[in-house]
FIKOLZA-1660 file (N, C-alpha, C; in steps of 0.1 Angstrom, whole numbers, plus 5000, padded with zeros to 4 digits):
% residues 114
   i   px   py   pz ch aa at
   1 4753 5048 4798  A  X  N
   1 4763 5053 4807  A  X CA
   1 4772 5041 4810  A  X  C
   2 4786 5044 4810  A  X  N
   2 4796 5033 4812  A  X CA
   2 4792 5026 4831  A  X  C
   3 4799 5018 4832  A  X  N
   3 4799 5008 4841  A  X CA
   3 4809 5019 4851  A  X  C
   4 4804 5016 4864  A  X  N
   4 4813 5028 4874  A  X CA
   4 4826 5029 4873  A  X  C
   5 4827 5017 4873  A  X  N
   5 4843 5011 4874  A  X CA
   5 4850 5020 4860  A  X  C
   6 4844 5021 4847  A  X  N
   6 4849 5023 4837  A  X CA
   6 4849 5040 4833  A  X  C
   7 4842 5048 4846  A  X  N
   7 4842 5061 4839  A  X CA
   7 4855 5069 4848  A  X  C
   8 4860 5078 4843  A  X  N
   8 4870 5085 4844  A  X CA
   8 4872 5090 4859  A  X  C
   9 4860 5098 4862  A  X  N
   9 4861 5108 4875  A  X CA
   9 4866 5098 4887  A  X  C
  10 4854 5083 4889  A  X  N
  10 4854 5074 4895  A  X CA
  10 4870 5070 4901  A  X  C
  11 4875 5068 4888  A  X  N
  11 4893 5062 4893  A  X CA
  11 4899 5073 4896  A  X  C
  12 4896 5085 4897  A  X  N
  12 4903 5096 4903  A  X CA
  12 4905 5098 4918  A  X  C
  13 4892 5091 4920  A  X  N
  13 4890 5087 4938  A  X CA
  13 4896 5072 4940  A  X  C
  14 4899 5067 4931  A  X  N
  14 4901 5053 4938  A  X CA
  14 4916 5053 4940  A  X  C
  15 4921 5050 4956  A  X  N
  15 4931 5054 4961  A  X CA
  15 4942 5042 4954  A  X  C
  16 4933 5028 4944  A  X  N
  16 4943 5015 4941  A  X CA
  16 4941 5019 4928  A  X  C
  17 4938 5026 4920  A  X  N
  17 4936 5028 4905  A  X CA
  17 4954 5031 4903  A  X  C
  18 4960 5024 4893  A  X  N
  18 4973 5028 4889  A  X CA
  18 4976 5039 4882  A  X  C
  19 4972 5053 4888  A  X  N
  19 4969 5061 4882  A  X CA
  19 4988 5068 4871  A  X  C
  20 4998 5065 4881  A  X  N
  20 5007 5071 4875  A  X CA
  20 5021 5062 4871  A  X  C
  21 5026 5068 4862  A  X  N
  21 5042 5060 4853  A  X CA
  21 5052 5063 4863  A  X  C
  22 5061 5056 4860  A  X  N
  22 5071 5057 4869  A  X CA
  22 5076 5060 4875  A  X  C
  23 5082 5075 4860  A  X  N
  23 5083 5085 4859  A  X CA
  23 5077 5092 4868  A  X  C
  24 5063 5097 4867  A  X  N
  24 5052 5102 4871  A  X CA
  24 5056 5102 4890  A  X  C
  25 5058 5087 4891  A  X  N
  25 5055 5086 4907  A  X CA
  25 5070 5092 4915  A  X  C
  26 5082 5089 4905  A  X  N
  26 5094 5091 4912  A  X CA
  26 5096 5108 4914  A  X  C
  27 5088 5116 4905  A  X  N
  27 5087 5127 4911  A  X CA
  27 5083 5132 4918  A  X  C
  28 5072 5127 4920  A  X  N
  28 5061 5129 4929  A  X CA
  28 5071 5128 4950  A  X  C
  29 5077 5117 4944  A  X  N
  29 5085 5113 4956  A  X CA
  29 5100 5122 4960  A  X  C
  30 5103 5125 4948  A  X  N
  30 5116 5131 4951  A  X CA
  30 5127 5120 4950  A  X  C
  31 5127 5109 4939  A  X  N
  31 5133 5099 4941  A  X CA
  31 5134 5092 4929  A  X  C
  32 5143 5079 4927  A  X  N
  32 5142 5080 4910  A  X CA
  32 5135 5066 4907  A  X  C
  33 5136 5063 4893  A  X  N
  33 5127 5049 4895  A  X CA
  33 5131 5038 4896  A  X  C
  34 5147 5040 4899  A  X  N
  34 5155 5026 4904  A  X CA
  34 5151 5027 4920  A  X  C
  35 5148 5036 4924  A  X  N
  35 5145 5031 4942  A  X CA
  35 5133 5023 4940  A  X  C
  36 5118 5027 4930  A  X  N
  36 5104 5023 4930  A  X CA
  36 5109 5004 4926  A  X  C
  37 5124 5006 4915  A  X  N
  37 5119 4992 4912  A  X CA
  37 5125 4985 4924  A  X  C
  38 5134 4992 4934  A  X  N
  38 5141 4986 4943  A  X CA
  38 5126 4978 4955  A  X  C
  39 5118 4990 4954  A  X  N
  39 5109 4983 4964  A  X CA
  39 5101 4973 4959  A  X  C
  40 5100 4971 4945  A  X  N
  40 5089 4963 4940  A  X CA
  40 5101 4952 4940  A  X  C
  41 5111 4948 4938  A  X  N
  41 5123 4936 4939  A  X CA
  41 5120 4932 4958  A  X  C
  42 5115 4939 4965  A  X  N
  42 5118 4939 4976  A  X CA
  42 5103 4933 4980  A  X  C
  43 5095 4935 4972  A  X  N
  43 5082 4929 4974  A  X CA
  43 5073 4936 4982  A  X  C
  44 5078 4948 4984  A  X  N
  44 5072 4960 4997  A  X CA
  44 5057 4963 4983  A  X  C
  45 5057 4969 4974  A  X  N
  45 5049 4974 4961  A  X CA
  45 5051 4965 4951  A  X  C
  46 5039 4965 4945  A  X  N
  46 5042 4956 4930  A  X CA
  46 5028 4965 4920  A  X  C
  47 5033 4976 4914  A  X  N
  47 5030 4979 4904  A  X CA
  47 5023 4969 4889  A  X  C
  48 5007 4980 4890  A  X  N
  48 5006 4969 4879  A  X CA
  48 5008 4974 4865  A  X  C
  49 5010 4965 4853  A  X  N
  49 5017 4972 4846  A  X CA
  49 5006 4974 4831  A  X  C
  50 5011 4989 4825  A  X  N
  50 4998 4985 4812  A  X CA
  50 4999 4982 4800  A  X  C
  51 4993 4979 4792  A  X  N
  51 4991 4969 4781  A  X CA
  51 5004 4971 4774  A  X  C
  52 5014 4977 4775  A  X  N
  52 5030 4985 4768  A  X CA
  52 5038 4973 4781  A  X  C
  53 5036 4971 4792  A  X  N
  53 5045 4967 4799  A  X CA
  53 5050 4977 4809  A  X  C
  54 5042 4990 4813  A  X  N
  54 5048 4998 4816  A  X CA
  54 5046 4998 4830  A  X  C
  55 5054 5001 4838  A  X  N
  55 5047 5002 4855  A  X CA
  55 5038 5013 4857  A  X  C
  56 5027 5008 4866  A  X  N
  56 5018 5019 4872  A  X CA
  56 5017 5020 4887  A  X  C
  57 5012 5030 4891  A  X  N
  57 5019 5028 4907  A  X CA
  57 5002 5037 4909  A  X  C
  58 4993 5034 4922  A  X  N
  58 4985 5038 4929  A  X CA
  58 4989 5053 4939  A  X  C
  59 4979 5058 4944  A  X  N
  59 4982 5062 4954  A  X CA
  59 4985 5056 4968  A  X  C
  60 4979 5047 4967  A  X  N
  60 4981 5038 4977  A  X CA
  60 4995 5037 4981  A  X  C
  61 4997 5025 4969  A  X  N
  61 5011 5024 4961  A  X CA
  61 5021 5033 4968  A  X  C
  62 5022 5048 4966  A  X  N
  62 5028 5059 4965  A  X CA
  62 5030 5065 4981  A  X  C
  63 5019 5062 4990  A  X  N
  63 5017 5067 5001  A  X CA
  63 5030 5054 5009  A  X  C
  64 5030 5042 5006  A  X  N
  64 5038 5031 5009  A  X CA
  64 5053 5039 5005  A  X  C
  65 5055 5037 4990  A  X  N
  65 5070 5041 4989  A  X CA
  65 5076 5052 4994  A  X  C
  66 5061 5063 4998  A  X  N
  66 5072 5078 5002  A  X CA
  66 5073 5073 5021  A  X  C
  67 5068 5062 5026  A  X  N
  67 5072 5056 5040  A  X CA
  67 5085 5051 5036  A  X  C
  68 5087 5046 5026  A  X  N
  68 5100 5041 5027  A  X CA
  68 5109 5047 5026  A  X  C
  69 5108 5057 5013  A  X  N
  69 5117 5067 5012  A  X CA
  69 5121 5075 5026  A  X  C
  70 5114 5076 5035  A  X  N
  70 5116 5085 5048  A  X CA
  70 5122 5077 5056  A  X  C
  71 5122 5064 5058  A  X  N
  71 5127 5060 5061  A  X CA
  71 5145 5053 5056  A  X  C
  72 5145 5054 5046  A  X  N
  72 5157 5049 5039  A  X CA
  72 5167 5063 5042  A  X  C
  73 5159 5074 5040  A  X  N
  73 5168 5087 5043  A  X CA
  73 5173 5093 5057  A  X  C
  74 5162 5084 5070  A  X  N
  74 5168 5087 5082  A  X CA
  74 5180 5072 5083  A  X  C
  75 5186 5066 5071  A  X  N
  75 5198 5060 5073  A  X CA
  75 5195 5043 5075  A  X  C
  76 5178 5038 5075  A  X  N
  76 5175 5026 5078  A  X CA
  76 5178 5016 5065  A  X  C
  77 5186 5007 5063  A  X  N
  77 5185 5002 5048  A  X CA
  77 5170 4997 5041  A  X  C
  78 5177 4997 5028  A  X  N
  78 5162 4995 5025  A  X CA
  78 5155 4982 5027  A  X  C
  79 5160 4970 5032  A  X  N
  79 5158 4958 5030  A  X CA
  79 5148 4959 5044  A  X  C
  80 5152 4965 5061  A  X  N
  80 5151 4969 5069  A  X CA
  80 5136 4974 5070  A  X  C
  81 5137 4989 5058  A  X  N
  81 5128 4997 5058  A  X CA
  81 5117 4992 5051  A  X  C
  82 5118 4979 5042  A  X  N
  82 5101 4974 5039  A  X CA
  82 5098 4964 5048  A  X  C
  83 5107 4960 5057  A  X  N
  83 5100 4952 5067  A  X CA
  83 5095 4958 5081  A  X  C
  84 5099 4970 5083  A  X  N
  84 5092 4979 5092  A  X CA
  84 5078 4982 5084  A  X  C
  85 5076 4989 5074  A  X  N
  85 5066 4990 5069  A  X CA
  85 5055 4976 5069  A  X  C
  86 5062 4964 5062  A  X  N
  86 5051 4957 5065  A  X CA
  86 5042 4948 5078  A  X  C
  87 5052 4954 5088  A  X  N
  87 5052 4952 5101  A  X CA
  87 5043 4964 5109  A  X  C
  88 5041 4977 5104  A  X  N
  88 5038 4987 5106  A  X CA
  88 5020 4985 5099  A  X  C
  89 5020 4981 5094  A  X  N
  89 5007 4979 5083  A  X CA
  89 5004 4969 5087  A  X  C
  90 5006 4957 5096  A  X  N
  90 5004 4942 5104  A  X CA
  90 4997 4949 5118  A  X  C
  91 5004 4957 5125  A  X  N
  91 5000 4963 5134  A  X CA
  91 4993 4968 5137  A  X  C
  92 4986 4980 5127  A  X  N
  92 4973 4987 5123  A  X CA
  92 4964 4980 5121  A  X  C
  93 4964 4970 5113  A  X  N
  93 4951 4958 5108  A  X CA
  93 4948 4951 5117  A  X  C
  94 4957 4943 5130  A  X  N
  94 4954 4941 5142  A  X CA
  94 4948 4950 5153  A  X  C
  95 4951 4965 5150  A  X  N
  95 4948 4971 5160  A  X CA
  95 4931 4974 5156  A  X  C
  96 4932 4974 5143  A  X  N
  96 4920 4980 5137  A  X CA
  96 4908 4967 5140  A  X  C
  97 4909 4956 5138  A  X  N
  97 4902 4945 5143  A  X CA
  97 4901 4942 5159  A  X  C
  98 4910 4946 5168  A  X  N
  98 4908 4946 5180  A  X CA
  98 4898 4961 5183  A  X  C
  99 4902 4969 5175  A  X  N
  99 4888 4978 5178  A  X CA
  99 4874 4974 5173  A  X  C
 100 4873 4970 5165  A  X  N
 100 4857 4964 5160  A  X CA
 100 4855 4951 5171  A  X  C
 101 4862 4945 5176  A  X  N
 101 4861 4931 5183  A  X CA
 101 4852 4940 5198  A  X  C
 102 4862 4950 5199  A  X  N
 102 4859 4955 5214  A  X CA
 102 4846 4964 5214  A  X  C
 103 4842 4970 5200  A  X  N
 103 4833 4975 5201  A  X CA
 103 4821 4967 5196  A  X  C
 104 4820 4955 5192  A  X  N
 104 4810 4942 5198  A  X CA
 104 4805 4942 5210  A  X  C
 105 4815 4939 5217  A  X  N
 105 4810 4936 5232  A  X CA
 105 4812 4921 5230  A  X  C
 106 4810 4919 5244  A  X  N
 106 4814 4903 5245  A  X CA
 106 4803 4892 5236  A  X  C
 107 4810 4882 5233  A  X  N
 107 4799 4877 5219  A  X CA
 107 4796 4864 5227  A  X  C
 108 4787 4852 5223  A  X  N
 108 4783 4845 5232  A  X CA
 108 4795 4836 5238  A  X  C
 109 4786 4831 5251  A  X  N
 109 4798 4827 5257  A  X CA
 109 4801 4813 5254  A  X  C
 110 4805 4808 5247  A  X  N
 110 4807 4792 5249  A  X CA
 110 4810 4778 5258  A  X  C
 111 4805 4770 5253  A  X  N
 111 4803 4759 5264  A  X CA
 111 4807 4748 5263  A  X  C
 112 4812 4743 5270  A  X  N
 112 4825 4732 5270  A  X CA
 112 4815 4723 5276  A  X  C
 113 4815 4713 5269  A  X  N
 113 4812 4697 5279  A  X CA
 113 4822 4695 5288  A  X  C
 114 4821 4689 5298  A  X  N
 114 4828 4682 5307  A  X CA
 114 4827 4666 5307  A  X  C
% end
């Protein structure tokens, strides 16, 4: 039996598996693949690429550029629109660690010499 990582079904669930072409993603979006390379220039996504050179893009990936795309279409530029996102995604990971912090409980108390 292949290694998990290596059987088929497995990357079907994995939300970072590069599952689709460019092509593939700009449809998906409603958008073409000069916007995808526009965000990967922009450093918002960086597609990995396969053994052709070809870009592959995640779902992950995919869930990021169609934020952008929604946002580039309510008029926000795009330069604008990946730094809300990565600011938006800063926020969450702070909020998301102040919930685990809080749901600790207070941790020991520390002690200062005088």
């Amino acid at each position: 039996m292949p290694p998990a990582a290596s059987r088929p079904a497995d990357n079907l669930d994995d939300d970072d598996y590069p599952a689709y072409t460019m092509g593939r993603a700009a449809d998906m979006l409603g958008t073409t693949p000069a916007f995808l390379r526009a965000l990967g220039e922009h450093r918002l996504i960086t597609p990995l690429r396969s053994e052709g050179g070809h870009r592959r893009y995640s779902r992950y990936q995919l869930r990021i550029a169609a934020r952008a795309r929604e946002l580039v279409d309510q008029g926000t530029p795009i330069e604008a629109a990946c730094r809300i996102i990565v600011l938006e995604d800063q926020l969450e990971e702070a909020q998301r660690i102040n919930e685990q912090l809080r749901t600790q409980g207070p941790g020991p108390q520390s002690k200062t010499s005088a």
